[in-house]
DRENDO-1510 file (C-alpha; in Angstrom, 1 decimal, always signed):
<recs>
REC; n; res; u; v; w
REC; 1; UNK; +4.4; +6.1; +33.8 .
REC; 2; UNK; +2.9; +5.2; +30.5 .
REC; 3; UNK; +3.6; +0.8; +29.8 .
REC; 4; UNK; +3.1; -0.4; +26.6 .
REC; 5; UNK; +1.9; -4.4; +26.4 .
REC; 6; UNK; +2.3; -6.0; +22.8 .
REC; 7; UNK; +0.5; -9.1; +22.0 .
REC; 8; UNK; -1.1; -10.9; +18.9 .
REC; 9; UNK; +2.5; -12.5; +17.9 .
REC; 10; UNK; +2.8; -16.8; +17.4 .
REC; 11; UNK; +3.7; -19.7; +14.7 .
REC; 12; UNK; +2.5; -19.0; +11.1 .
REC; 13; UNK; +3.7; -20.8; +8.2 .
REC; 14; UNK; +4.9; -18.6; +5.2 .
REC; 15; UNK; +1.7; -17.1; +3.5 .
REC; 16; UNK; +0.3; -16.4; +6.8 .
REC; 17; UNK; -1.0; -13.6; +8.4 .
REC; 18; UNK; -1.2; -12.3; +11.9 .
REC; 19; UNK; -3.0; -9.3; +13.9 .
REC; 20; UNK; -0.5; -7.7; +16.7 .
REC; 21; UNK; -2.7; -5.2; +19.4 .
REC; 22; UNK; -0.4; -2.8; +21.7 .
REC; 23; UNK; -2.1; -1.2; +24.3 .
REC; 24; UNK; -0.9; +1.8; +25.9 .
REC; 25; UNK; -1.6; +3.1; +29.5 .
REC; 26; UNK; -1.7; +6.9; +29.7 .
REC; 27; UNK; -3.8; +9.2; +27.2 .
REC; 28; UNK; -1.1; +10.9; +26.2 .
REC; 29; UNK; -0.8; +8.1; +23.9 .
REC; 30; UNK; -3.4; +9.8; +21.4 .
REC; 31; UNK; -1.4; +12.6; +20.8 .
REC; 32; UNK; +2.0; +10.4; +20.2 .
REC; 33; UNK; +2.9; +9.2; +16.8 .
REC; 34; UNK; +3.6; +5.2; +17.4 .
REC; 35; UNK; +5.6; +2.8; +15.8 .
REC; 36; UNK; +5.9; -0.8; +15.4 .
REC; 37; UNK; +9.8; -2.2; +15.3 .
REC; 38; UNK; +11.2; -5.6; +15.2 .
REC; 39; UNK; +14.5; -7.3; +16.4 .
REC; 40; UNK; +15.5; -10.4; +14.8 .
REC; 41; UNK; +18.5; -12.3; +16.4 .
REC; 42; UNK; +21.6; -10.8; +15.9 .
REC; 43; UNK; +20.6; -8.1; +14.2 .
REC; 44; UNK; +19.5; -4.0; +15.7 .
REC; 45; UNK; +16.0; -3.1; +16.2 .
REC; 46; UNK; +14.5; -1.5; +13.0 .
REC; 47; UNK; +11.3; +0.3; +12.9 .
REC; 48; UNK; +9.0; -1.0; +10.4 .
REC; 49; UNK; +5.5; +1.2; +10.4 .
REC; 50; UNK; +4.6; +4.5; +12.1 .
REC; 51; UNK; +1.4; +6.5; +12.2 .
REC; 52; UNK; +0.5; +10.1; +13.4 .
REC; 53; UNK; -1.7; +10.5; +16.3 .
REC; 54; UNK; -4.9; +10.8; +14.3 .
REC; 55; UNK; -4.0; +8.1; +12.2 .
REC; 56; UNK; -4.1; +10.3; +8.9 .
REC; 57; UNK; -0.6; +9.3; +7.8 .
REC; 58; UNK; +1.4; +6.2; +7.8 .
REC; 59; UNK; +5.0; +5.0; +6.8 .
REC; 60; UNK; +6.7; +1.7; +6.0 .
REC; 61; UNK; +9.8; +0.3; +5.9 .
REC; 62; UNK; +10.3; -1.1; +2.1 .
REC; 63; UNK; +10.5; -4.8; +2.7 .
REC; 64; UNK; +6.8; -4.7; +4.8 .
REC; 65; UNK; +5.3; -2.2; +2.4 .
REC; 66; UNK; +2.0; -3.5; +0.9 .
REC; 67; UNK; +1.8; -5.8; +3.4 .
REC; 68; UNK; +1.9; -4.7; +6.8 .
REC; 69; UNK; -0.5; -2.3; +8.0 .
REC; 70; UNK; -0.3; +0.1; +11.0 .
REC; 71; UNK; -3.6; +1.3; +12.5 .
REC; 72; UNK; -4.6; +2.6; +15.8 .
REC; 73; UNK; -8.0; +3.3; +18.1 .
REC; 74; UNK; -7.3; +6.2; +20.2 .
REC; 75; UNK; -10.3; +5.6; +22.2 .
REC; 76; UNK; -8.9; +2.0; +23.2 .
REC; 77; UNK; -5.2; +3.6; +23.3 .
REC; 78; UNK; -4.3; +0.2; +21.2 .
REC; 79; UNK; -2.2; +0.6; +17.9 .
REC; 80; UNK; -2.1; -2.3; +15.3 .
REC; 81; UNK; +0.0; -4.0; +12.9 .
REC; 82; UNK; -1.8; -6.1; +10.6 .
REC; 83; UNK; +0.9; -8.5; +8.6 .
REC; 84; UNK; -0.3; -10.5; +5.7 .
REC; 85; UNK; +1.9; -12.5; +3.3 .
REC; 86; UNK; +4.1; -13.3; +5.8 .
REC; 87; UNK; +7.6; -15.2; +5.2 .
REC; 88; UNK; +10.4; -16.4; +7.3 .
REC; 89; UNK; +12.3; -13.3; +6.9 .
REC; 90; UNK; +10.0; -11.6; +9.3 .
REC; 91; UNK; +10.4; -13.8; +12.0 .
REC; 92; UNK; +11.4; -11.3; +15.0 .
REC; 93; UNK; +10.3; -9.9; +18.2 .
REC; 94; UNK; +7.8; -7.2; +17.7 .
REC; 95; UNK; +7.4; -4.1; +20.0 .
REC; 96; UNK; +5.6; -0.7; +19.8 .
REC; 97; UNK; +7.1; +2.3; +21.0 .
REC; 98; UNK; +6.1; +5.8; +20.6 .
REC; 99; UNK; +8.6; +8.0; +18.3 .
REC; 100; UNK; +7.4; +11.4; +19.4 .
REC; 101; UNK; +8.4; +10.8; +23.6 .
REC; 102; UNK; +10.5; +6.8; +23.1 .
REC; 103; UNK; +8.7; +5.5; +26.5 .
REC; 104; UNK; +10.2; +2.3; +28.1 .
REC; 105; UNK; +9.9; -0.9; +26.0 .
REC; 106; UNK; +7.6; -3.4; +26.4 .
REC; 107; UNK; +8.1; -7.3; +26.9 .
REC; 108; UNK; +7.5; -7.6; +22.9 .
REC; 109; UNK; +5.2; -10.1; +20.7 .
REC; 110; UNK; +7.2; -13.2; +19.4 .
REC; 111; UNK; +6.4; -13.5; +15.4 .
REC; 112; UNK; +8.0; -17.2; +13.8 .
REC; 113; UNK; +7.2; -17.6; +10.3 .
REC; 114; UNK; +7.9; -20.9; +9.4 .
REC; 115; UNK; +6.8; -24.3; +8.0 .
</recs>
């Protein structure tokens, strides 16, 4: 059974930035297209970035756009979400998941922005 493991998440002040890393166990993870979602309290899940398995194509939700970004290493089975600019607004738990076979959820990455 494929697990997925987020990590990378903490504290940042508004500005920030922050690197999360999900690694995937299985290789049929290379031929999934993966997102990254977020739950903030109180509110539903919402995916926020996806990218096809060879990474050629990528998608984001309109209040990330130009400055999130999704990227993945097959060979590592790792996807990542690079998040720059950060504000408060994006403080949430973060998880990966894949969208072409949804696998069991992770334990999600923590992500505070705040000063």
């Amino acid at each position: 059974q494929v697990q997925l493991v987020e990590s990378g998440g903490g504290l940042v002040q508004p500005g920030g930035s922050l690197r999360l890393s999900c690694a995937a166990s299985g290789s049929i993870f290379r031929f999934h297209v993966m997102g990254w979602y977020r739950q903030a309290p109180g509110k539903q899940r919402e995916l926020v970035a996806s990218i096809t398995s060879g990474g050629g194509t990528t998608n984001y939700a309109d209040s990330v756009k130009g400055r999130f970004t999704i990227s993945r290493d097959n060979a590592k089975n790792t996807v990542y979400l690079q998040m720059n600019s950060l504000k408060p607004e994006d403080t949430a738990v973060y998880y990966c998941n894949s969208l072409t076979l949804p696998l069991p959820w992770g334990q999600g990455t923590q992500v505070t922005v705040s000063s």
